[in-house]
C-alpha positions in Angstrom: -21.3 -4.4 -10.0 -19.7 -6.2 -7.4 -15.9 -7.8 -7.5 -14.9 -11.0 -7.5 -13.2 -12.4 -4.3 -9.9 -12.5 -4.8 -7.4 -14.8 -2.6 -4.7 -13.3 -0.5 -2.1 -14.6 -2.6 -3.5 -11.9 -5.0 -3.0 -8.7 -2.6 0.6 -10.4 -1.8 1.3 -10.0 -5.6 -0.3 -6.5 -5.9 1.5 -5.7 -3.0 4.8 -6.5 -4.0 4.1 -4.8 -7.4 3.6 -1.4 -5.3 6.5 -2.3 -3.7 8.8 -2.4 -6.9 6.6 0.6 -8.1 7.2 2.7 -5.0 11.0 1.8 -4.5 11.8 2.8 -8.5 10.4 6.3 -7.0 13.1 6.6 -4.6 13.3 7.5 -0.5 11.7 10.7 0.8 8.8 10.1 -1.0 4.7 11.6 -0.1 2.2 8.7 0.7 0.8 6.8 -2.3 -2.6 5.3 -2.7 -3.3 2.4 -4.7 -6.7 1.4 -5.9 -6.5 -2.5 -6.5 -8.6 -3.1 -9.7 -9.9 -6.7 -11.3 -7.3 -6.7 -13.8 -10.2 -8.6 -15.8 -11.8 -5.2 -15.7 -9.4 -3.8 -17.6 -8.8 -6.7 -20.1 -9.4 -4.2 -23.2 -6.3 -1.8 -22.0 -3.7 -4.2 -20.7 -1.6 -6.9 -22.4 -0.6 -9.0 -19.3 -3.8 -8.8 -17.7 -3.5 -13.0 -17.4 -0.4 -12.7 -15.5 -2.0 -10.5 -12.1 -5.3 -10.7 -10.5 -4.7 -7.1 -9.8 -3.7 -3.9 -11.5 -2.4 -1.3 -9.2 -4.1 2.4 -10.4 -1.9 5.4 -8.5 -4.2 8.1 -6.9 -2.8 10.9 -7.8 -5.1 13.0 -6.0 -3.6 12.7 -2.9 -3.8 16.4 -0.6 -0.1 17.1 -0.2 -0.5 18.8 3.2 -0.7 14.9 4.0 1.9 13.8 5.6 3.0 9.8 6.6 2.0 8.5 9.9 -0.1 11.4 10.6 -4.2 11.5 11.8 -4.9 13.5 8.8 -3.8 11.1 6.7 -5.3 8.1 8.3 -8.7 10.5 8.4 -8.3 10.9 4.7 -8.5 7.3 3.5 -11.2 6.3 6.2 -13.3 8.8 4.7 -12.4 7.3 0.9 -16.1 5.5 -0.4 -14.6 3.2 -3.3 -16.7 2.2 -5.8 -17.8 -1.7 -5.8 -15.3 -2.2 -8.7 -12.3 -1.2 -6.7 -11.3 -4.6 -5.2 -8.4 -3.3 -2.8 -6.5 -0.6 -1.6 -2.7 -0.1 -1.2 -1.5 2.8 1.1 2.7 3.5 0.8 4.2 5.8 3.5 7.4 6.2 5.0 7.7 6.4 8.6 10.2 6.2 11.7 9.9 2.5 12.4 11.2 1.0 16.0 11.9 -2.5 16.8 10.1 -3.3 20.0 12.0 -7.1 19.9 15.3 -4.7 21.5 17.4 -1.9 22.2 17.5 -0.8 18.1 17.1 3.1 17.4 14.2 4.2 15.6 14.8 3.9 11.8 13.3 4.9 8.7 11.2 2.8 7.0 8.5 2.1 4.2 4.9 1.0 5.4 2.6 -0.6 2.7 -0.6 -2.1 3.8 -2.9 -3.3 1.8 -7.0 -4.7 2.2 -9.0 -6.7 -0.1 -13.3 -6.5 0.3 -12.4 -10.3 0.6 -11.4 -9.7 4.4 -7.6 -10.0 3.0 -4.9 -7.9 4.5 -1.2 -7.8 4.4 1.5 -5.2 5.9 4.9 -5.1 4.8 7.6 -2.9 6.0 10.8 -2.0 4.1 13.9 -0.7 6.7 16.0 2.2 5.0 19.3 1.0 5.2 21.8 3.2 6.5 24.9 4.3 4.2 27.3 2.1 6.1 25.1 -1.0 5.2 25.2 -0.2 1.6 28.7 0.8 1.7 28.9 -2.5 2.7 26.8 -4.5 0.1 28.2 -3.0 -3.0 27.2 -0.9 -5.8 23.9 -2.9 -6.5 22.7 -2.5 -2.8 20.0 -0.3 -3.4 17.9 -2.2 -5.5 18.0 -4.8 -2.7 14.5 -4.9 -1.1 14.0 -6.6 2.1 10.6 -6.9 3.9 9.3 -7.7 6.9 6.3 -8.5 7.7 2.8 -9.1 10.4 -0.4 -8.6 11.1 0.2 -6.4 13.8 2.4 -3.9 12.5 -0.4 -1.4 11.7 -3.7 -2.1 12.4 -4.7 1.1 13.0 -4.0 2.0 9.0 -5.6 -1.0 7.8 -8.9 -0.5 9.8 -9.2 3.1 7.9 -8.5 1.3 4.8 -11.0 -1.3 5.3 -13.3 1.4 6.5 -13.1 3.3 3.3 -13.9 0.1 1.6 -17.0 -0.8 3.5 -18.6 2.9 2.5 -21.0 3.6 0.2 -19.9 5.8 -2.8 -23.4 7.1 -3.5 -23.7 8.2 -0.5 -21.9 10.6 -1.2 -23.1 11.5 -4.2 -23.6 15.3 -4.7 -26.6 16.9 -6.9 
């Protein structure tokens, strides 16, 4: 069974639902995989299936000796083999992000990327804001979300997502 192509406006909406998902989790958080499902697939078990291309299904199986930003981690999802059904991936990590536009410190941050079969990609990154800066926004600061946003951001991380993608599950079948 293959999946249907999906548009990129789709991933930017599964994406921002992992975003909302992953931020209602907190800071300080392990990676999180998404698997990015035909949400017409799973007509029978959801109510607002009409409403998003995409249903986000949490991996739970996720090592945790796997930390963010690190080669194993990158080595785990490359050597993920989706089934044909699985439309997408999502990958959540925090990491220490740096602004190479000037002299800014390095800074916590949130990295999602996400790939579609369909060639789309997105990366979003979420900056942790300091306690000053939400000192200074109020009481309601910290369900702010800001992102920013690029292809270049993390091309290394979507390459082993779209690698894991590209495998074939039976291959790896074991008898």
């Amino acid at each position: 069974m293959s999946t249907p192509d999906l548009s990129p406006q789709a991933l930017n909406k599964a994406m921002l639902e992992a975003v909302e998902f992953i931020h209602a989790e907190g800071w300080d958080a392990s990676p999180t995989l998404f698997a990015l499902v035909p949400s017409s697939l799973l007509a029978d078990q959801l109510t607002d299936a009409e409403d998003s291309p995409l249903t986000l299904v949490v991996q739970d199986n996720l090592p945790q000796n796997l930390e963010a930003g690190s080669e194993a981690l990158a080595d785990y999802v490359s050597r993920l083999a989706w089934p044909a059904e699985i439309a997408g991936v999502v990958l959540a990590q925090e990491i220490t992000f740096r602004d190479t536009t000037g002299d800014a410190q390095p800074q916590p941050a949130r990295l999602f990327s996400g790939v579609l079969r369909s060639e789309a990609e997105l990366t979003l990154l979420q900056i942790r804001p300091t306690d000053e800066e939400l000192a200074e926004r109020g009481p309601f600061a910290e369900d702010e979300i800001e992102l920013r946003g690029g292809p270049t951001v993390a091309p290394g991380v979507i390459a082993a997502l779209r690698y894991g993608l590209e495998q074939d599950p039976a291959e790896f079948d074991v008898d």
